[in-house]
LOBAKE-830831 format. One line per 4 residues: their letters; for each residue z, y, x of C-alpha. Coordinates in Angstrom, 3 decimals, m for minus. Layout:
BEGIN
A	Z Y X ~ ...
//
This chain:
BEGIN
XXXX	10.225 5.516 4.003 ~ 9.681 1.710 3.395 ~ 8.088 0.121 0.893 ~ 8.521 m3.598 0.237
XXXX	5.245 m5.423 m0.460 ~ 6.338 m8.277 m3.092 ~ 4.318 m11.186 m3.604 ~ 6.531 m14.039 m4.824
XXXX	4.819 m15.636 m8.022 ~ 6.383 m15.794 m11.359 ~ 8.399 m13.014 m13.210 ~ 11.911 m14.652 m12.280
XXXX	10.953 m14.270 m8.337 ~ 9.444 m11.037 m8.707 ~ 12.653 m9.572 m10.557 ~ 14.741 m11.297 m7.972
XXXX	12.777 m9.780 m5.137 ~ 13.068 m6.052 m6.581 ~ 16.695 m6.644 m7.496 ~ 18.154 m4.684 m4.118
XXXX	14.477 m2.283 m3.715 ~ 14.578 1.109 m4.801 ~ 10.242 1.319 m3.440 ~ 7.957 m1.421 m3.420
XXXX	4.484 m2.829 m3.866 ~ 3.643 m5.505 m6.283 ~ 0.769 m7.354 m5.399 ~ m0.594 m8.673 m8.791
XXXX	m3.553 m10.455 m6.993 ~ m0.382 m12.845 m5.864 ~ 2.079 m12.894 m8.638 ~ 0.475 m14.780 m11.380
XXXX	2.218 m11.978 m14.081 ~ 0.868 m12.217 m17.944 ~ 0.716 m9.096 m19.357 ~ 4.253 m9.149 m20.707
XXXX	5.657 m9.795 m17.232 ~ 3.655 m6.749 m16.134 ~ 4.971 m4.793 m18.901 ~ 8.408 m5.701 m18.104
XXXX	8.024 m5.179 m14.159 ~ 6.732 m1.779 m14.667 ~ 9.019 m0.606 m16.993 ~ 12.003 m0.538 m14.660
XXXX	13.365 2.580 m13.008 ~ 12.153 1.723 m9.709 ~ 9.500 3.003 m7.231 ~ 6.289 1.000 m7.636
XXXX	3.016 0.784 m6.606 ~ 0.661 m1.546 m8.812 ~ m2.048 m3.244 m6.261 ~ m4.666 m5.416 m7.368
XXXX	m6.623 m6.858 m3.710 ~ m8.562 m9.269 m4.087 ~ m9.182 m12.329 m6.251 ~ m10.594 m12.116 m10.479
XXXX	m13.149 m10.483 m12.147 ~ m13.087 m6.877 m12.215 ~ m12.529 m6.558 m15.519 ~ m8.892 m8.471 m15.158
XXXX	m8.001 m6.194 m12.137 ~ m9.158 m3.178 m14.063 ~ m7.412 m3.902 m17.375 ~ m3.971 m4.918 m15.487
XXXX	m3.621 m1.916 m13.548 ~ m4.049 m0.090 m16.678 ~ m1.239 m1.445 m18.156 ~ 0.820 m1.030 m14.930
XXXX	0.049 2.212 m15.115 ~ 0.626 2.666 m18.985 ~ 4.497 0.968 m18.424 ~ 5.751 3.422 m16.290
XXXX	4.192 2.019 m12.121 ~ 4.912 5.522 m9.843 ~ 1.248 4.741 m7.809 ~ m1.537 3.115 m8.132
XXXX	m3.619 1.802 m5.419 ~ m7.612 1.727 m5.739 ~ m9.910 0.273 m3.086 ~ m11.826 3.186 m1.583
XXXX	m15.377 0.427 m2.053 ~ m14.547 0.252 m5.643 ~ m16.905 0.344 m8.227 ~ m17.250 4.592 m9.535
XXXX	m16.273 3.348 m12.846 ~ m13.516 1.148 m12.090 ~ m12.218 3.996 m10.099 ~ m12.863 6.831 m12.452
XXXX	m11.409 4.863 m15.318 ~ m8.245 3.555 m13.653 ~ m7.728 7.525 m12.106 ~ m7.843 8.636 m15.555
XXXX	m5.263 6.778 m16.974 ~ m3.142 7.577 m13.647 ~ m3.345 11.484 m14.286 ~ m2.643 10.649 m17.710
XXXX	0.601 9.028 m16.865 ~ 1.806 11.134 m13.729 ~ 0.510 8.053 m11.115 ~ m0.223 9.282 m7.677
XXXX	m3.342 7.475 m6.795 ~ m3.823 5.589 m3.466 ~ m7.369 4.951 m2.268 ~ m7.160 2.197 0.287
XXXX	m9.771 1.689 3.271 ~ m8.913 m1.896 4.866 ~ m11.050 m2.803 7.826 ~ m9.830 m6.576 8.889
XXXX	m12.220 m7.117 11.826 ~ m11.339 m3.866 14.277 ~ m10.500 m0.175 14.125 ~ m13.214 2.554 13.806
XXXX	m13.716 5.335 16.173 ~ m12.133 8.714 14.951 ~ m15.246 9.925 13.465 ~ m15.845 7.274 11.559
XXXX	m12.007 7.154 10.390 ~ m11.642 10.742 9.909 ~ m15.668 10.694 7.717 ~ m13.168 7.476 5.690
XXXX	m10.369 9.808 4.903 ~ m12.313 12.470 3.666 ~ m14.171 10.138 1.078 ~ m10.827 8.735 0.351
XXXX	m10.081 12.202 m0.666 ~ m13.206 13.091 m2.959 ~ m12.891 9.837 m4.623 ~ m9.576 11.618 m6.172
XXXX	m7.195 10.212 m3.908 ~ m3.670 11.943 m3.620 ~ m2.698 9.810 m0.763 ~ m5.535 7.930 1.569
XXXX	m4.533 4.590 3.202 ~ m5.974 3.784 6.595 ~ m5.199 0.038 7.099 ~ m7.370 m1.517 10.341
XXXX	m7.405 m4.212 12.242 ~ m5.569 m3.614 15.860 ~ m7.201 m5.047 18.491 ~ m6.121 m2.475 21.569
XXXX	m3.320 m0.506 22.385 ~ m6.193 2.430 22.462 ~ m6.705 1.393 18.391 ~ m2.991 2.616 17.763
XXXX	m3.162 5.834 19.467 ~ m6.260 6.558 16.972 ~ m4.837 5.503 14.096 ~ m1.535 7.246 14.825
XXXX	m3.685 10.346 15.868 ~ m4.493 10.839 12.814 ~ m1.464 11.638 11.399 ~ m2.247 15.205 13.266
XXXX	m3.200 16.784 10.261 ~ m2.074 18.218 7.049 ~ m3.352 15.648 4.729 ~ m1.206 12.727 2.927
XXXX	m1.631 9.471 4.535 ~ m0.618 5.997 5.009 ~ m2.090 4.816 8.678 ~ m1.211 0.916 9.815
XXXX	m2.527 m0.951 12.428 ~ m2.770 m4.725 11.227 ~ m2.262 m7.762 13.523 ~ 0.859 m8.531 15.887
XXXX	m0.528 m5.779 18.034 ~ m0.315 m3.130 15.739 ~ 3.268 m3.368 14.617 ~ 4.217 m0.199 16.555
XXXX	1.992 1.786 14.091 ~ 4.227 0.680 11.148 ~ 7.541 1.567 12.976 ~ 5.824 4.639 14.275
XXXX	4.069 6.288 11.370 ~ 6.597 7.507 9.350 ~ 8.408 9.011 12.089 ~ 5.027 10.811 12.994
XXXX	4.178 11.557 9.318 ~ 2.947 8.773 7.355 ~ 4.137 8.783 3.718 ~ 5.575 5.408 4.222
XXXX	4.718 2.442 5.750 ~ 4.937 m1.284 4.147 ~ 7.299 m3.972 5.070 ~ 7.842 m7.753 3.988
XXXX	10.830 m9.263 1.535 ~ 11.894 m11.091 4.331 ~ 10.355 m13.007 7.528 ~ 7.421 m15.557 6.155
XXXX	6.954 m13.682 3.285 ~ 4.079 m11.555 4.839 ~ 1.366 m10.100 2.612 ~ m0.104 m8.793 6.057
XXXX	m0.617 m9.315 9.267 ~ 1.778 m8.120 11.527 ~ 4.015 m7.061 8.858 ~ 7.933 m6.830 9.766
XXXX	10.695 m7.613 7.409 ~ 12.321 m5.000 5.654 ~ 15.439 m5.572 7.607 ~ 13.491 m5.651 10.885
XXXX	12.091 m2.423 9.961 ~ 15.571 m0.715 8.990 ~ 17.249 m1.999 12.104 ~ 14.166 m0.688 14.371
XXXX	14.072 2.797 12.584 ~ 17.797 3.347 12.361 ~ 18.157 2.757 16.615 ~ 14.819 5.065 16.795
XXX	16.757 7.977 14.596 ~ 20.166 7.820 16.450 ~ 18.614 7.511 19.976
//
């Protein structure tokens, strides 16, 4: 399964950009949404994760996922370093409103041993994750056979290796079990590194199925 990550800023681009999707990501750190616009792209039928990265006060993140949440978004994805009562508050209000919760490890500089990754998972999980996200830094063809190892389990994950070399992890994964796996709106539009189009990713997984 794909899901688009949209970051285009403004409510008109953001609707325009979800038009064709049926799944996708809305990074609110990058769309510049008042809480109107929020309301409005959250109350649509579609598949949508609410993400808040990076960027404003706490408070702002906290209070805009909430109302993502409140208007209908499908998951909801919490940094696994998050403050307890960021996290505890914004969980609440998910298993109030029937929103799977994502907690999200992101390592930017390399990929941790197994241990270490599978000791990140299980945290993920007692932090009240439904689904863990395992998003590292690919620096070796050896840190995409750990991250896809760990797809050998029962758990519900979301494993990508970030950086040119780890694009075969987010063709790869959700043929080996990943719940999905994230792709761009179209080439340039990139809210990752190493991120393939949506298109790219279709035409890659559709030759991998039929081969």
């Amino acid at each position: 399964m794909i899901c688009t990550s949209i970051a285009e800023e403004g409510l008109e681009a953001c609707l325009k950009a979800l038009d064709s999707l049926e799944f996708a990501e809305v990074r609110l750190d990058k769309t510049k949404l008042s809480e109107k616009e929020v309301v409005q792209i959250f109350s649509t039928s579609k598949k949508l994760i609410a993400t808040y990265r990076e960027g404003d006060e706490q408070e702002i993140r906290e209070k805009t996922l909430m109302l993502a949440i409140d208007s209908g978004a499908s998951m909801v994805d919490i940094e696994l370093e998050s403050t307890e009562e960021y996290r505890k508050k914004i969980i609440a209000k998910a298993r109030e409103k029937n929103c799977e919760v994502i907690i999200s490890y992101h390592n930017y500089e390399q990929t941790p041993s197994r241990n270490e990754l599978e000791k990140i998972i299980e945290q993920c999980f007692e932090k009240g994750a439904d689904i863990a996200k395992i998003a590292c830094k690919v620096n070796s063809e050896k840190d995409n056979a750990r991250l896809l190892g760990l797809l050998d389990c029962e758990k519900k994950l979301v494993v990508i290796g970030m950086g040119r070399l780890g694009r075969v992890t987010r063709i790869l994964g959700p043929l080996l079990g990943s719940k999905f796996t994230f792709a761009s709106a179209g080439t340039g539009k990139e809210t990752a590194e190493g991120q393939l189009s949506k298109k790219e990713m279709e035409e890659i997984l559709e030759v991998l199925k039929n081969d």
